[in-house]
N, C-alpha and C positions, 0 to 999 in steps of 0.2 A: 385496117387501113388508117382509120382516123379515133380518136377518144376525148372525148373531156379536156378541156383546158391545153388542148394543141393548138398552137397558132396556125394559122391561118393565111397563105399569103396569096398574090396576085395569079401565082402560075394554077394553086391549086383551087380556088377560089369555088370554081365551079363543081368540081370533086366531094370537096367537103360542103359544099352545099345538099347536094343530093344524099350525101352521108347524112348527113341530120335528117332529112327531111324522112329517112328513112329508122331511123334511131334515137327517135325522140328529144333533138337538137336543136339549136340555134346557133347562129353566129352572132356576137357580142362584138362592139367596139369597144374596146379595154385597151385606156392608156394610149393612145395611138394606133394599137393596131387592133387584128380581128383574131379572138379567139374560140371556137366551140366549147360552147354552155348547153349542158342540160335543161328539159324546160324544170320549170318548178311545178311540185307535187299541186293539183287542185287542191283550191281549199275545202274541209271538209261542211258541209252543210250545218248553218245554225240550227238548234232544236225548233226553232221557228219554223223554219224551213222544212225541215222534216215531217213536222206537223202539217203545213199545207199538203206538203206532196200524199202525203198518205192519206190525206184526209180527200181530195181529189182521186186518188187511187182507187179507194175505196167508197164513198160517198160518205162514209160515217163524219158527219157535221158534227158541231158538239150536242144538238137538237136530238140526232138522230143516235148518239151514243147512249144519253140517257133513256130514250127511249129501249134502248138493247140492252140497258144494265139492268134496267125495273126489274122488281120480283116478279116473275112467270111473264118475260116477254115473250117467249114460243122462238128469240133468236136462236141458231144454232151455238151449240159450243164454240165454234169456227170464229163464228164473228162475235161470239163475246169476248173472247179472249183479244180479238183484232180491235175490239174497241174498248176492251180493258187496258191495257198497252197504247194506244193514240191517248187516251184518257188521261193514263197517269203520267206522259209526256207533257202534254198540254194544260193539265195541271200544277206541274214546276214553272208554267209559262204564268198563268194567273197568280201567281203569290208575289 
């Protein structure tokens, strides 16, 4: 019924309203009038970011990571590897 970069006008207004809202749209005022725009792609997460969240995800602190890495911490393989990985992320953040 409706697509990307279709104008937009008074009669249908409400139509393509509820078409976006179902189609991951918007209506744009462009130029004078109204046209449906796509939303824009989320932006992707800083490594920063990433680092927190997984670090919250998981508890592995940076405290708690070298604690997991020492020789013969008793961690599982599981979480060495999960805090080898946060590690060498959070790593490229320190330098």
């Amino acid at each position: 019924m409706f697509e990307i970069g279709q104008i937009v006008t008074k009669e249908n207004y409400t139509q393509a309203a509820i078409w976006c809202n179902q189609n991951g749209a918007h209506i744009e005022n462009q130029a004078g009038g109204y046209v449906i725009a796509a939303h824009p792609a989320p932006a992707e997460p800083t490594l920063q970011e990433r680092v927190q969240a997984k670090e919250a995800q998981t508890g592995l602190t940076r405290v708690v990571r070298e604690l997991v890495l020492a020789e013969n911490s008793g961690a599982s393989e599981y979480v060495k590897e999960l805090a080898h990985e946060l590690e060498t992320w959070a790593a490229v953040l320190r330098e």
